[in-house]
Each structure stands twice: as structure tokens, then as C-alpha cells.
DRENKOLDO-518315 format. One line per field, with one value per atom (N, C-alpha, C): residue number from 0; atom name; x, y, z; chain. Coordinates in steps of 0.2 Angstrom, whole numbers, plus 5000, padded with zeros to 4 digits. Each point is the difference from the previous one (the first is absolute). Example, Ala and Ser with C-alpha at 12.3 -4.5 7.8 and 13.67 -1.06 7.14 Angstrom:
<rs>
i <- [0, 0, 0, 1, 1, 1];
at <- [N, CA, C, N, CA, C];
east <- [5066, 4996, 5004, 4998, 5004, 4996];
north <- [4972, 5006, 5006, 5005, 5006, 5005];
up <- [5039, 5000, 5000, 4996, 5001, 5003];
ch <- [A, A, A, A, A, A];
</rs>
This chain:
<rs>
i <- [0, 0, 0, 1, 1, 1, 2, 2, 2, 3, 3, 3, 4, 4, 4, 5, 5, 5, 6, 6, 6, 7, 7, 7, 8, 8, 8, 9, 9, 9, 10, 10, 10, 11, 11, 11, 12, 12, 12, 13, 13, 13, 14, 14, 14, 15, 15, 15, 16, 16, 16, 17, 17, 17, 18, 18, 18, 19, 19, 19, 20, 20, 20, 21, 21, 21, 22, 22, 22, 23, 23, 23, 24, 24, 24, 25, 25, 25, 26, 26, 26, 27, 27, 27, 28, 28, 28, 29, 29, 29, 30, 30, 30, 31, 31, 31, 32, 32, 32, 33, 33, 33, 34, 34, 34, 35, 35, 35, 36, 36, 36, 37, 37, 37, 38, 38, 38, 39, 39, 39, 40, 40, 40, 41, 41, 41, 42, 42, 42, 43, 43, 43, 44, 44, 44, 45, 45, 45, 46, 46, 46, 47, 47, 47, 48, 48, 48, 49, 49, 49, 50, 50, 50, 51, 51, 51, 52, 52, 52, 53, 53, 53, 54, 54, 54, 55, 55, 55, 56, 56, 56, 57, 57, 57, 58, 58, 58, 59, 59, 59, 60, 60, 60, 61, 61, 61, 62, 62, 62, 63, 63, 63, 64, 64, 64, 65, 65, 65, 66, 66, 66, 67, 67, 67, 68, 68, 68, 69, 69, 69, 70, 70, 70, 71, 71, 71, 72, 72, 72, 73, 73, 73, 74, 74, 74, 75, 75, 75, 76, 76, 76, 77, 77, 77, 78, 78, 78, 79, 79, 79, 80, 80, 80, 81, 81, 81, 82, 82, 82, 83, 83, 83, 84, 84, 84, 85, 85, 85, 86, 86, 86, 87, 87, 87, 88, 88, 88, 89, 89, 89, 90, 90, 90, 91, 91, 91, 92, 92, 92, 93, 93, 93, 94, 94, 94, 95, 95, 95, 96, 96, 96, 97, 97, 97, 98, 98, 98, 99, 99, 99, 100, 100, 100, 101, 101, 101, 102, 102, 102, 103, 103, 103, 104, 104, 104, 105, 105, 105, 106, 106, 106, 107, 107, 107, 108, 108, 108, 109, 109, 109, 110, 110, 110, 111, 111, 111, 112, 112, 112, 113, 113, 113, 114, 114, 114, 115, 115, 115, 116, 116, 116, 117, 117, 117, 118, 118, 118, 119, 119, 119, 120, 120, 120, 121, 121, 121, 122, 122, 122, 123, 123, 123, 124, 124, 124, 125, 125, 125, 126, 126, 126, 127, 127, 127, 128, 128, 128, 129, 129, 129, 130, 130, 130, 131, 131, 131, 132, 132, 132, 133, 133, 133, 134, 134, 134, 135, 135, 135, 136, 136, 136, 137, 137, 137, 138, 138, 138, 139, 139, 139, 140, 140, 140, 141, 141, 141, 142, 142, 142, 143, 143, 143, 144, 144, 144, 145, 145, 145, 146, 146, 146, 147, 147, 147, 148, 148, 148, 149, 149, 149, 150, 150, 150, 151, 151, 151, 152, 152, 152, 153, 153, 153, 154, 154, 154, 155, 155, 155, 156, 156, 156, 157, 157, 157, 158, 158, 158, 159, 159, 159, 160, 160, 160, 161, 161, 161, 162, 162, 162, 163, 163, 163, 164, 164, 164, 165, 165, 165, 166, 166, 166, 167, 167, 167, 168, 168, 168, 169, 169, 169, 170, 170, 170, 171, 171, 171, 172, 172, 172, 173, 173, 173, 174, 174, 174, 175, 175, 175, 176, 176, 176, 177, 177, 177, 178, 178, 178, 179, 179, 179, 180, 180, 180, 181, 181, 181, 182, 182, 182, 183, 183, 183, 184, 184, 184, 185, 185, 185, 186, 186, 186, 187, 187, 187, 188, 188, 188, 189, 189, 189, 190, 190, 190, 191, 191, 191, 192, 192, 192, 193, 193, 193, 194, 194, 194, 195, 195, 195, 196, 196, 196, 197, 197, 197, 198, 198, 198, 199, 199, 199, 200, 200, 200, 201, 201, 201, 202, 202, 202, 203, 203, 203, 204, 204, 204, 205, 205, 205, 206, 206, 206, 207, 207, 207, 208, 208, 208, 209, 209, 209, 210, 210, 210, 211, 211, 211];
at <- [N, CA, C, N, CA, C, N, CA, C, N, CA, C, N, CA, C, N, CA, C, N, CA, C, N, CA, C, N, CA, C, N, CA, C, N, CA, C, N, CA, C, N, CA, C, N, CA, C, N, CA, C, N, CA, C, N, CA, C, N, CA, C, N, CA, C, N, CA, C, N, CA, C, N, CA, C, N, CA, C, N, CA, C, N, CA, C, N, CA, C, N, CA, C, N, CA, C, N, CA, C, N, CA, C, N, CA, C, N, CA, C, N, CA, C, N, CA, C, N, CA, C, N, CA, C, N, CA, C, N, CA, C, N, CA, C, N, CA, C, N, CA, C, N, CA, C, N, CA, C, N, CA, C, N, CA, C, N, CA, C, N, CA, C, N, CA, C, N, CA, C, N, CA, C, N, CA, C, N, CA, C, N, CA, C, N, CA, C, N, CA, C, N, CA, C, N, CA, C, N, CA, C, N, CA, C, N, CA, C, N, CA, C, N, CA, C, N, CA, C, N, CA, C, N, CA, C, N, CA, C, N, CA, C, N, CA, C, N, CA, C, N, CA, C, N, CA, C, N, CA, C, N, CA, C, N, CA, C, N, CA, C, N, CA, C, N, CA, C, N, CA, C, N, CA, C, N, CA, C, N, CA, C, N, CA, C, N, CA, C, N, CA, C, N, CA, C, N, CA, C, N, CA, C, N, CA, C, N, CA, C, N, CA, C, N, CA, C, N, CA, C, N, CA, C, N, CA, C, N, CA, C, N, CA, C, N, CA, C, N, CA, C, N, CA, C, N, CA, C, N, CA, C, N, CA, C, N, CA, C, N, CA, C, N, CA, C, N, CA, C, N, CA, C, N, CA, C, N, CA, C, N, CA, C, N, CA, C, N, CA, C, N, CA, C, N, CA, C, N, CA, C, N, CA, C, N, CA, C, N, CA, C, N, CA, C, N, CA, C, N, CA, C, N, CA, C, N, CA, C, N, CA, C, N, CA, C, N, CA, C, N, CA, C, N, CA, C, N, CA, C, N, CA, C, N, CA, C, N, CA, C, N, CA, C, N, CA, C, N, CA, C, N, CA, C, N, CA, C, N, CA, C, N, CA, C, N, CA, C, N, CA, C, N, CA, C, N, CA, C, N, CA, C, N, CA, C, N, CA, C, N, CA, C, N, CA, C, N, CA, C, N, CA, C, N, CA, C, N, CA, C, N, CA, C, N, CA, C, N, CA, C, N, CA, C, N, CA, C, N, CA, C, N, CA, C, N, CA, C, N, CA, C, N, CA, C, N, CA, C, N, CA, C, N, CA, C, N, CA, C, N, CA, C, N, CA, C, N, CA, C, N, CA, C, N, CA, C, N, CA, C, N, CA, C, N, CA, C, N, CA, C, N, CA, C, N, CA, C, N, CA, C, N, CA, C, N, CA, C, N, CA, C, N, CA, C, N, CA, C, N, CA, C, N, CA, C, N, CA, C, N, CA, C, N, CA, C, N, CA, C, N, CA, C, N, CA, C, N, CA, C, N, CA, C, N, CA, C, N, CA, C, N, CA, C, N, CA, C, N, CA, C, N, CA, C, N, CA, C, N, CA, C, N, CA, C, N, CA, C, N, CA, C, N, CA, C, N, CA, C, N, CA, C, N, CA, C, N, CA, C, N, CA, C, N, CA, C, N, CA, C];
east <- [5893, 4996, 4994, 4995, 4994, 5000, 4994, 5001, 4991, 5000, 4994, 4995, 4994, 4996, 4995, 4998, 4994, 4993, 4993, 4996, 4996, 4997, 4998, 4990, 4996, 4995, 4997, 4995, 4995, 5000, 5002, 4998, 5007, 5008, 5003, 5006, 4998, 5003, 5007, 5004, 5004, 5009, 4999, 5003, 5000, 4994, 4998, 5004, 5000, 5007, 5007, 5001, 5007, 5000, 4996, 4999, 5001, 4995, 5000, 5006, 5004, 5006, 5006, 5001, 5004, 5001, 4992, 5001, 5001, 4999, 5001, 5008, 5003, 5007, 5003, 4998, 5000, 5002, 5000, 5002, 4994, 5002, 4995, 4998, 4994, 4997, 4993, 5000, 4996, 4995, 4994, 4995, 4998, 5002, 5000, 4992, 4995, 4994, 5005, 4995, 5003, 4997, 4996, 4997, 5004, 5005, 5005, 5006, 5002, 5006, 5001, 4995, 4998, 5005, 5006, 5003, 4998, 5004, 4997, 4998, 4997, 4999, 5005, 5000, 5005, 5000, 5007, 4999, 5003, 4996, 5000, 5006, 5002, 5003, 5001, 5003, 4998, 5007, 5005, 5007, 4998, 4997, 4998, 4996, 4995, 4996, 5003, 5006, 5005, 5002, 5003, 5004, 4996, 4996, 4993, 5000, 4995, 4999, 5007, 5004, 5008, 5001, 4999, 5001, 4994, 4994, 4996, 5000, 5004, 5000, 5007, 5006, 5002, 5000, 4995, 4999, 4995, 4996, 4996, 4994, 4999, 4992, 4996, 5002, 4997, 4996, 4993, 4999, 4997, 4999, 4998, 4993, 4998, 4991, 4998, 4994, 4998, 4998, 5006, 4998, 5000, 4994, 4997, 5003, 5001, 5005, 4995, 5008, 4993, 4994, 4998, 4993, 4997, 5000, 4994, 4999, 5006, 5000, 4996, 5001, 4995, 4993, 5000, 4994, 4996, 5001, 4998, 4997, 5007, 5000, 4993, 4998, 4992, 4994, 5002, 4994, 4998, 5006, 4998, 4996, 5003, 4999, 4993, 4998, 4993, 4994, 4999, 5002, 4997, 5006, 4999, 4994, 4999, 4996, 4994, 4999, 4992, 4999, 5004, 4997, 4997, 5003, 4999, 4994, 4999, 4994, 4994, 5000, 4995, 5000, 5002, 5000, 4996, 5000, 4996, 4994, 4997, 4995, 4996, 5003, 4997, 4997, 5003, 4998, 4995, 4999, 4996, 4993, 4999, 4997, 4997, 5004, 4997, 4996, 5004, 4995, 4993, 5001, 4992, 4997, 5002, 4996, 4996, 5003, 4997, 4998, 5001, 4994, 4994, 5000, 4995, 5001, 5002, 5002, 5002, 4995, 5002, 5000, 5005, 5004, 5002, 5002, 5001, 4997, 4994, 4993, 4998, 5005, 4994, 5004, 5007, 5006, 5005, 5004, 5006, 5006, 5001, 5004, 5001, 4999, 4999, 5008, 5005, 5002, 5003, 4992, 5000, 4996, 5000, 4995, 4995, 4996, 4992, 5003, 5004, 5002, 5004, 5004, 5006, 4994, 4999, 4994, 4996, 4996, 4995, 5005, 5007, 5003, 5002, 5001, 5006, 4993, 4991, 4999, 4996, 5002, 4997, 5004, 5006, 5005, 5002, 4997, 4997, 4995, 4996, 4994, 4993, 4997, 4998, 4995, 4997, 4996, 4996, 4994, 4995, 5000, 4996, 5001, 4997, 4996, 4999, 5005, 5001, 5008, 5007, 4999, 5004, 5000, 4993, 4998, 5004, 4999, 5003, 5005, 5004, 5007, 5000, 4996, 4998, 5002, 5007, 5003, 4996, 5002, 4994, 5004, 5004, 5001, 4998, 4998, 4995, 4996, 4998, 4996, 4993, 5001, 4994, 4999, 4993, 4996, 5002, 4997, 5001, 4997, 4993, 4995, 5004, 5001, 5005, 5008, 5000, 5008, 4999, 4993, 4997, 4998, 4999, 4996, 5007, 5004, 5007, 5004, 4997, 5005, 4997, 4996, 4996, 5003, 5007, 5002, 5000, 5003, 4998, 5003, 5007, 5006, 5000, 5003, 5004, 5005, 5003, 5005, 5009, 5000, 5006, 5003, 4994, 4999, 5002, 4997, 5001, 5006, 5003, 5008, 5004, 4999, 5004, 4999, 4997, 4997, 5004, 4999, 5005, 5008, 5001, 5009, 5000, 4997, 5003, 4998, 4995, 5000, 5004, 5003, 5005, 5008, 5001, 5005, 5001, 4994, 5000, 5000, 4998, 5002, 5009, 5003, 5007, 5004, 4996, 5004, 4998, 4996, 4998, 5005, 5002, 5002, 5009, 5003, 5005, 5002, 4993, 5002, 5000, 4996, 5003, 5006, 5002, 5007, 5006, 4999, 5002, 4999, 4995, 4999, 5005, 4998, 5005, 5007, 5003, 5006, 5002, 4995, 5002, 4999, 4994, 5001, 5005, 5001, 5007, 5007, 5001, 5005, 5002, 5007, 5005, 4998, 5001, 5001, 4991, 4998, 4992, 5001, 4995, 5004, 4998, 5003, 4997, 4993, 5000, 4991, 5001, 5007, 4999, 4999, 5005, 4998, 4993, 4997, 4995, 4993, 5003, 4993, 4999, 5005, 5000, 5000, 4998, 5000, 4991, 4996, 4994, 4998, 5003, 5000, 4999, 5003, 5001, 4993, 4999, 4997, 4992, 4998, 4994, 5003, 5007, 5003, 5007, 4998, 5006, 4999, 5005, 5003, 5005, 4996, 5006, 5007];
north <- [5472, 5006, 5002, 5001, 4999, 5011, 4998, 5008, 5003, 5004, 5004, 5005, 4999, 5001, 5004, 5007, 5002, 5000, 4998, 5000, 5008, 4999, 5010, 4997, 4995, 4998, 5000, 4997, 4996, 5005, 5007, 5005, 5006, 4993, 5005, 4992, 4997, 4993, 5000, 5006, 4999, 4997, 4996, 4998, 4990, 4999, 4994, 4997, 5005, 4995, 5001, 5004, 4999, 4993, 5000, 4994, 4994, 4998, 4994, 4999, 5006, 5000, 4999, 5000, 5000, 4993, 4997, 4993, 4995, 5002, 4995, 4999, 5005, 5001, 4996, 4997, 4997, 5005, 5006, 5005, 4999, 5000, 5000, 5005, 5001, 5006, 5000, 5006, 5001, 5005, 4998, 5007, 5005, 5001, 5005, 5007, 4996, 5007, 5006, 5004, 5007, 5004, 5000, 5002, 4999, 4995, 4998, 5004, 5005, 5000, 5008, 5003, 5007, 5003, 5006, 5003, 5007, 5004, 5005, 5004, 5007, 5005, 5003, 5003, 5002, 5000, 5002, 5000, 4993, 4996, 4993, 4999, 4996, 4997, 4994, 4996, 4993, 4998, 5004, 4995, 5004, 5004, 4999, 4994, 5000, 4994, 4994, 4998, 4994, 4997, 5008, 4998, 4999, 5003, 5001, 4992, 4997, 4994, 4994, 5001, 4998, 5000, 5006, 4999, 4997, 5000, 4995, 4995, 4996, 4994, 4999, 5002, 5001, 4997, 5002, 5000, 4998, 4996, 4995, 5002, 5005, 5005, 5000, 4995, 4998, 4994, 4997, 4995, 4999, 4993, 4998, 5000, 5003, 5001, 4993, 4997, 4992, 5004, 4993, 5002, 4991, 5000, 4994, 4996, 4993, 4997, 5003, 4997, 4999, 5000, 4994, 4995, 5003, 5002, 5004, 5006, 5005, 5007, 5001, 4993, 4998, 5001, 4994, 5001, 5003, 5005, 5008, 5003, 5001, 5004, 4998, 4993, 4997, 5004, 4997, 5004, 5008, 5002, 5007, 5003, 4998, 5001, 4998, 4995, 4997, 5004, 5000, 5007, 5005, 5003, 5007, 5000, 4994, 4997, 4999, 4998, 5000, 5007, 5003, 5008, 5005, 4999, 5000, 4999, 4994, 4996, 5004, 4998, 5004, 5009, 5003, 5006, 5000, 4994, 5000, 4999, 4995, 4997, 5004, 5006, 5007, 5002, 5003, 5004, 4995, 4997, 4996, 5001, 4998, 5000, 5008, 5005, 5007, 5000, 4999, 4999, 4996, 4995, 4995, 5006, 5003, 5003, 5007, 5003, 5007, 4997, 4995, 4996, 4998, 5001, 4995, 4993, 4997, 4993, 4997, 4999, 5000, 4993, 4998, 4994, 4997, 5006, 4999, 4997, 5004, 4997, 4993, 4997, 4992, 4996, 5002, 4995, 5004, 4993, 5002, 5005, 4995, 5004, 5002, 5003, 5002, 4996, 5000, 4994, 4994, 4996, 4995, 4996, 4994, 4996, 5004, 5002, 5003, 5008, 5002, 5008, 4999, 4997, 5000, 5000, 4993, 5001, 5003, 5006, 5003, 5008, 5001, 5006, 5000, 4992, 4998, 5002, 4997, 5002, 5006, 5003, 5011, 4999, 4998, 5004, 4999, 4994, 4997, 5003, 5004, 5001, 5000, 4994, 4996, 5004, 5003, 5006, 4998, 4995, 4997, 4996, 5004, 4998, 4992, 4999, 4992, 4994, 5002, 4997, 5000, 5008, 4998, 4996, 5000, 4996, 4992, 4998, 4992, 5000, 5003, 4999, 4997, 4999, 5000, 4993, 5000, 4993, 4997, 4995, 4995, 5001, 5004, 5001, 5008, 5004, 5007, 4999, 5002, 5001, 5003, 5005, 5006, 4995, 5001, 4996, 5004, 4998, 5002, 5006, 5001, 5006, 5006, 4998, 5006, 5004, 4993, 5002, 5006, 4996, 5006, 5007, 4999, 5006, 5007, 4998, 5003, 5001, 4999, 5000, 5005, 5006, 5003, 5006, 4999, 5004, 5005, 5009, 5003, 5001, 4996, 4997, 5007, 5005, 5003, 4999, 5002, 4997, 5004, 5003, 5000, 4997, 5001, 4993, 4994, 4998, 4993, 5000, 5003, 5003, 4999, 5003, 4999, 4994, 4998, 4994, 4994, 4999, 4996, 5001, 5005, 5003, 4996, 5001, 4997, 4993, 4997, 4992, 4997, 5004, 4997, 5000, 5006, 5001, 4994, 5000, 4994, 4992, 5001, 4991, 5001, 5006, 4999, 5001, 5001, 5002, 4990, 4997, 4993, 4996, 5000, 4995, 5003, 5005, 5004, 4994, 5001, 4996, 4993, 4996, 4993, 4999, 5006, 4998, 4998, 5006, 4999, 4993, 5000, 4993, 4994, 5001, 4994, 5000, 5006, 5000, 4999, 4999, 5000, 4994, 4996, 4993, 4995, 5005, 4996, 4999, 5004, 5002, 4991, 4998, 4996, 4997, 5006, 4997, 5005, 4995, 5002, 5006, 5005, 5007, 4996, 5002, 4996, 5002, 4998, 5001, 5007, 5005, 5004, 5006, 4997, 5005, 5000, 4993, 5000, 5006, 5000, 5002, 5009, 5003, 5006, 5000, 4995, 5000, 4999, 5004, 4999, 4992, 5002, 4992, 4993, 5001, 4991, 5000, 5007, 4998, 4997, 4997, 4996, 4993, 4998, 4994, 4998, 5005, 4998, 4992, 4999, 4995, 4999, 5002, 4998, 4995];
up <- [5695, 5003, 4996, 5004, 4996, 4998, 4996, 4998, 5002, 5003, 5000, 4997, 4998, 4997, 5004, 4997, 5005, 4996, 5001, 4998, 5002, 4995, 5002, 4998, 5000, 5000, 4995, 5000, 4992, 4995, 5002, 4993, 5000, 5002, 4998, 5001, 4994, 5000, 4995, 4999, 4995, 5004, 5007, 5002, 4996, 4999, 4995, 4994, 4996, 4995, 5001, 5007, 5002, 5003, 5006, 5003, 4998, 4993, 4996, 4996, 4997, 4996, 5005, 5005, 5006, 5003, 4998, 5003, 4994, 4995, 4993, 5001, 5001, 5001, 5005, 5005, 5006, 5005, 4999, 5007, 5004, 5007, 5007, 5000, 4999, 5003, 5005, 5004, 5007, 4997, 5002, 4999, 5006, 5000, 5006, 5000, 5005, 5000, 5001, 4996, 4999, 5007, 5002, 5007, 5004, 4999, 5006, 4999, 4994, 4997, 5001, 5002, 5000, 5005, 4994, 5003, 5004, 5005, 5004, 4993, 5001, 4997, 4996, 4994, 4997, 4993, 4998, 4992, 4997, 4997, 4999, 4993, 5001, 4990, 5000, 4997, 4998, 5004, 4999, 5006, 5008, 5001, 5009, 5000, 4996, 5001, 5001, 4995, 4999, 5007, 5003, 5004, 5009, 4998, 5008, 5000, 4993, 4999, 5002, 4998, 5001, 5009, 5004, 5006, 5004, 4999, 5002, 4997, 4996, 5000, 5006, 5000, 5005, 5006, 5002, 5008, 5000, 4995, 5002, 5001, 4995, 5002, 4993, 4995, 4993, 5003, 4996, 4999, 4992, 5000, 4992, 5000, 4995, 4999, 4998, 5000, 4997, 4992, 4997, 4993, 4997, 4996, 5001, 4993, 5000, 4993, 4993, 4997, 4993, 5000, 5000, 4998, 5005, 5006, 5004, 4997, 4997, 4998, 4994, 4995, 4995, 4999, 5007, 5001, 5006, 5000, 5004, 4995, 4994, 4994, 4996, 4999, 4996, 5006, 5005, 5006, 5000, 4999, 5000, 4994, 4996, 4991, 5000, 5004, 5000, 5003, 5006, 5005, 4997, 4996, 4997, 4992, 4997, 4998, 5002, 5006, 5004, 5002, 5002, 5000, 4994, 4995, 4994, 4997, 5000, 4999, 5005, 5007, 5003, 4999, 4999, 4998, 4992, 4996, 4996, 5001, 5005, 5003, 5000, 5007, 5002, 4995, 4996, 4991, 4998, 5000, 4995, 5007, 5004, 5006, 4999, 4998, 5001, 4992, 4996, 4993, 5000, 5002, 5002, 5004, 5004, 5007, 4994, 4998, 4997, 4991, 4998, 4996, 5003, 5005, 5003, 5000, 4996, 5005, 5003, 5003, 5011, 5002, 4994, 5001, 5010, 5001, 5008, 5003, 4999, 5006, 4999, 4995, 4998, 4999, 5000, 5001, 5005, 5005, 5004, 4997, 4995, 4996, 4993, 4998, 4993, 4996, 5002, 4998, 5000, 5002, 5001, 4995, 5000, 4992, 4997, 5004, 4996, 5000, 5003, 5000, 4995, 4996, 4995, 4995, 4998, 4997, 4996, 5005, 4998, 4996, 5005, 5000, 4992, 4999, 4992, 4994, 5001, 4996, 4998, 5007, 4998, 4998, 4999, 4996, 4992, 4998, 4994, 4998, 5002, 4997, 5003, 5003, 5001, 5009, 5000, 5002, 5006, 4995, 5002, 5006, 5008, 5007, 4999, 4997, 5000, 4998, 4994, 4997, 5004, 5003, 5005, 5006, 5001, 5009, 4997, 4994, 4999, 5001, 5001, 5004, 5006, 5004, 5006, 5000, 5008, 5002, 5003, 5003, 5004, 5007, 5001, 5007, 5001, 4995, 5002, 5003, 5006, 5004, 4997, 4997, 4995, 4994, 5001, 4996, 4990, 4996, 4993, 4999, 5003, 5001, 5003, 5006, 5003, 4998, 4996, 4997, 4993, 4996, 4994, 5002, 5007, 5004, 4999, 5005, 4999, 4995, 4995, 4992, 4997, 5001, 4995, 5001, 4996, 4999, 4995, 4999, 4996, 4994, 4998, 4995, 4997, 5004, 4997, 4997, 4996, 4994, 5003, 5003, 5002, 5006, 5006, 5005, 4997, 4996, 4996, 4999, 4997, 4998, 5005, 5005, 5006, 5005, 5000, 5001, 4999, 4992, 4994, 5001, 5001, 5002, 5006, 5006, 5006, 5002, 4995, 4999, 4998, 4993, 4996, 5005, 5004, 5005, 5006, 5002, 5006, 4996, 4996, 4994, 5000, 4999, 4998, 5006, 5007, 5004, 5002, 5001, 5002, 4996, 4994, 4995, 5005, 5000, 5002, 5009, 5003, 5006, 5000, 4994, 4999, 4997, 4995, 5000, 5004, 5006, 5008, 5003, 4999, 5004, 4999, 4994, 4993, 5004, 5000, 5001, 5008, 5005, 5007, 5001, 4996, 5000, 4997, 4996, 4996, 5004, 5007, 5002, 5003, 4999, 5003, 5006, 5003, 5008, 5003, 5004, 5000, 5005, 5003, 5005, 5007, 5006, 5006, 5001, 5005, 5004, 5002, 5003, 5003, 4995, 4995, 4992, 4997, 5000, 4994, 5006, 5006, 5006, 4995, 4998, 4998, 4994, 4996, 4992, 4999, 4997, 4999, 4995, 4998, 4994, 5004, 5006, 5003, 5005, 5003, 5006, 5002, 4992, 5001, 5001, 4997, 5000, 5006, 5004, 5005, 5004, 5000, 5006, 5003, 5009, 5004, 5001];
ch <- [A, A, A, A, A, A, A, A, A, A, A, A, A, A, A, A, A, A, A, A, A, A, A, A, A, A, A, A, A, A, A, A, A, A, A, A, A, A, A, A, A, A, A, A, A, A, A, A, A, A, A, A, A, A, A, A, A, A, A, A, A, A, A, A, A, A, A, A, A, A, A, A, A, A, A, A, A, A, A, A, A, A, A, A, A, A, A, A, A, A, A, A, A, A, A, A, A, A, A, A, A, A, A, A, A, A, A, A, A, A, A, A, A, A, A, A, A, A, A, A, A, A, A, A, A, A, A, A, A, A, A, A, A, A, A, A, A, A, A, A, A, A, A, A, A, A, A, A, A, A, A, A, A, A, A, A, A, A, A, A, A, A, A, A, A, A, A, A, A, A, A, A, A, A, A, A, A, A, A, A, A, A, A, A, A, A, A, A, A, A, A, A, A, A, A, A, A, A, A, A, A, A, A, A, A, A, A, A, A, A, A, A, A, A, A, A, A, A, A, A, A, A, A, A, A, A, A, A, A, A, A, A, A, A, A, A, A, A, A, A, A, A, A, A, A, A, A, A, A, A, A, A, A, A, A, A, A, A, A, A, A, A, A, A, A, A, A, A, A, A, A, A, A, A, A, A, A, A, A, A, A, A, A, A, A, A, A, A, A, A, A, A, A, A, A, A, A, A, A, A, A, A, A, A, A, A, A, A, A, A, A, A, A, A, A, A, A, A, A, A, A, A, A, A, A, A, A, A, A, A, A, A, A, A, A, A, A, A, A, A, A, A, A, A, A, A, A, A, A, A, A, A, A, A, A, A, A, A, A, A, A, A, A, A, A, A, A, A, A, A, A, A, A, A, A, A, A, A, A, A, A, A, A, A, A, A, A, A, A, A, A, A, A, A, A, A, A, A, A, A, A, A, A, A, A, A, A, A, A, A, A, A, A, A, A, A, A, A, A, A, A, A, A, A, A, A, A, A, A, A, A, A, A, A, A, A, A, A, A, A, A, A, A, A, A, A, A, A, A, A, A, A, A, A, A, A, A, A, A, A, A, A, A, A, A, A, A, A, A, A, A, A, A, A, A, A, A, A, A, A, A, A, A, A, A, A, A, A, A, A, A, A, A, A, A, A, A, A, A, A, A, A, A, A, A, A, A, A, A, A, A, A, A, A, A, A, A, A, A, A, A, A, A, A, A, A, A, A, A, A, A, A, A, A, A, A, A, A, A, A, A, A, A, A, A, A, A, A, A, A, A, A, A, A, A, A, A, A, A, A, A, A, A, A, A, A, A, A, A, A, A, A, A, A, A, A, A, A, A, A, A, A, A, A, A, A, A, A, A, A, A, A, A, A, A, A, A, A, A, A, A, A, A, A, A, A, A, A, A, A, A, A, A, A, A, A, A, A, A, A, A, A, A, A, A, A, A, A, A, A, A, A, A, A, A, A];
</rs>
């Protein structure tokens, strides 16, 4: 006889190590949406619930919620974590992108993206020291559009020292959130069984490398 589990949803999971302690055990267990399980109005306790739960199974008014194996749950668990790591990282991007903007270093105007080859670059040696709009423009990739001249032009910055400071903080923060999402990577690649087409279509990681 299988036994019944109500999910109460993503920020009220302490149905979770029942669930997995219940199956180690070999007992069957049913996840049953909690939206589905909602008793009339009233004053609630946990044996009303037992037994509400207990008579819609009954009569055939329970269904099981999709709860995905191991090795997918796994690898959900790296995606998300990864995920949560890209946000991360961009939120440091912003900050750095507002610091160049109120230094004057209008890094923007003269590259697409500030972190990309000549934007890393030029942001890694303001934060070195390393001041001088010319010395800066050598950073300059060979896929930058902006000439060397124009790059110097936009760098005449007023190096404030605390700016610089903050600047330095959210460079260092986006280097550790980036090394954090190759971690992730490592581990989704590593995975056993590879994820299907329809899984990897919702995973950011695959979708320059899909195949139907």
C-alpha cells in the first residue's frame, strides 16, 4: 500500500528528507501536489490532514506529482547551482560597468562588452595600477571594432581611489563567481548518463552544442 506525501512547494520542502528516508527503506511513496490536497476551511492539524489526504486517496482523487530519478535530480541540482552562479556573476558585471561609468571610463562606448577580451583586459589592469589611456588602448583585440586612438580617448579617467577600490572588489567577485561556474561545468560534464535533447534545450551550458 503505497503511503502519501503532500508537497507544500520549492520554499516549504521539509516533506524532502521524509521522502528520500521512506524510499531508502523500500516503502512506496506517492507525492501528492499540495494544491490538490486542500482541505475545506477551518481549524487545520496534522491528523485532519492525514485523514482528508487518506480519503482522497480513497476514491481515487490523488495523483502523483513527476519526480525526476536520481542522475536527472543531480543534474538539475549542478544547473541550478550554475544558474544561480551566472546571476551572480552578472550582478557583478553591472557594478563594475557603474564604477567604469562614474570613473570615466567609457569602456562601454568602445567595446560590446566590457567583459569580453579587451574589456577584461583593460578592467584587470585599472585595477593593477596601470592608469595610462595609451597603455591601456594595447589591449586592444583584433576583433575590436574601435581603433587604439578611440579606445585611449574613452579611458581618461579621474582615478579616484575609492572608485578604484570598488572597482577592484567587483572584478575580483566576477573572477570567483566565473572559476565557481567552471566548477559547475566540470561536474555536468562529468555526469554518467549525458541529459536528453529535451533536458539540455533548458540548460544554458548545452545550447550552443545541441544536437537533435
Amino acid at each position: 500500500m503505497p503511503r502519501y506525501l503532500r508537497s507544500n512547494g520549492k520554499h516549504r520542502n521539509y516533506w524532502q528528507n521524509l521522502y528520500v528516508e521512506l524510499i531508502k527503506h523500500g516503502i512506496e511513496v506517492t507525492l501528492a501536489n499540495g494544491k490538490f490536497t486542500k482541505n475545506i476551511k477551518g481549524k487545520k492539524t496534522d491528523v485532519k490532514d492525514a485523514r482528508w489526504i487518506q480519503k482522497l486517496h480513497s476514491i481515487g482523487l490523488l495523483t502523483s506529482s513527476f519526480l525526476p530519478d536520481e542522475t536527472t535530480e543531480k543534474l538539475r541540482t549542478y544547473c541550478r547551482q550554475r544558474q544561480n552562479m551566472l546571476t551572480l556573476a552578472a550582478e557583478a558585471s553591472h557594478k563594475m560597468q557603474k564604477y567604469l561609468k562614474i570613473l570615466n571610463f567609457r569602456l562601454d562606448v568602445v567595446v560590446n562588452e566590457i567583459c569580453g577580451l579587451t574589456g577584461m583586459a583593460i578592467i584587470t589592469d585599472i585595477c593593477k595600477g596601470n592608469l595610462d589611456p595609451e597603455k591601456l588602448s594595447e589591449h586592444r583585440h583584433g576583433n575590436c571594432r574601435k581603433s587604439k586612438e578611440e579606445i585611449a580617448k574613452a579611458l581618461k579617467g579621474n582615478n579616484r581611489e575609492d572608485y578604484l577600490f570598488g572597482l577592484k572588489q567587483e572584478l575580483e567577485s566576477y573572477q570567483f563567481y566565473q572559476k565557481k561556474i567552471a566548477e559547475c561545468d566540470k561536474q555536468i560534464y562529468n555526469r554518467p548518463v549525458k541529459p536528453s535533447y529535451k533536458f539540455q534545450s533548458f540548460c544554458p551550458i548545452f545550447k550552443n552544442n545541441l544536437k537533435p
